[in-house]
KEZASE-227367 format. One line per 5 residues: number of its first residue (from 1); their letters; for each residue x, y, z of C-alpha. Coordinates in steps of 0.1 Angstrom, whole numbers, always signed. Example, Ala and Ser with C-alpha at 12.3 -4.5 7.8 and 13.67 -1.06 7.14 Angstrom:
<vexpas>
1	AS	+123:-45:+78  +137:-11:+71
</vexpas>
This chain:
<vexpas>
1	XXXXX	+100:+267:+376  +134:+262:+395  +153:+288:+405  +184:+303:+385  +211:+328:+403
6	XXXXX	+207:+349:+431  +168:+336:+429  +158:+351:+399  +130:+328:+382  +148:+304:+356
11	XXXXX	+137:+309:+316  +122:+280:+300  +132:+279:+260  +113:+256:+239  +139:+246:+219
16	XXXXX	+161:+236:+248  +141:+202:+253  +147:+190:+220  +181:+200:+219  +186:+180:+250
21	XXXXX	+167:+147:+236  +194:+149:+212  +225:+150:+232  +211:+124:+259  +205:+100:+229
26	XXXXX	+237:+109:+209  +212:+115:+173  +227:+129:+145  +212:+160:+137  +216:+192:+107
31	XXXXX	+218:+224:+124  +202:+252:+95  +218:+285:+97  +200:+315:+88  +219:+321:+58
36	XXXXX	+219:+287:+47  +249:+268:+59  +241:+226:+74  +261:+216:+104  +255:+178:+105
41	XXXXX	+270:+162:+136  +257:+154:+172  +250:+184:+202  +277:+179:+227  +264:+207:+246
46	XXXXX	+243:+236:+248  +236:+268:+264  +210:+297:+267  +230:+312:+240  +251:+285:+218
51	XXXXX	+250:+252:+203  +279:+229:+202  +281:+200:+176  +308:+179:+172  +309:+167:+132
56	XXXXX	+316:+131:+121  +349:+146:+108  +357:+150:+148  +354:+189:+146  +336:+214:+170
61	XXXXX	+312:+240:+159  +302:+267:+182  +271:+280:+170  +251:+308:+179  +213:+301:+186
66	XXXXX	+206:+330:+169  +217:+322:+138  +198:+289:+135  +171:+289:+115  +164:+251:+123
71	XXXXX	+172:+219:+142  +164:+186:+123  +166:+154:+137  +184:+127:+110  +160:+97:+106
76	XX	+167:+63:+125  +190:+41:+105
</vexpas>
């Protein structure tokens, strides 16, 4: 595993390679919320502790990873 800051071993999340798929390929995805709420939009960008998907509507929503209950990828049009 590569190396984060100051040397300290990096963490691997599982969800992180899916969540990059999506960006690089610009899907549309619905992001499920714990309590129920459907973000549908693409990720723009993501950390070890946020989600950021930009809605067809043009808006941002920051989203905390753990609030999301799931990640679904829309189906190829």
């Amino acid at each position: 595993m590569p190396n984060g800051p100051m040397g300290e071993p990096q963490m691997g999340f599982q969800q992180d390679g899916q969540l990059q798929q999506l960006r690089e390929q610009g899907r549309d995805c619905t992001v499920i919320t714990v309590n129920g709420a459907r973000i549908q939009g693409k990720i723009e960008a993501f950390d070890r502790f946020v989600i950021v998907v930009r809605t067809s509507a043009g808006k941002q929503s920051l989203i905390y990873k753990h609030a999301v209950s799931t990640v679904v990828a829309d189906s190829a049009k």
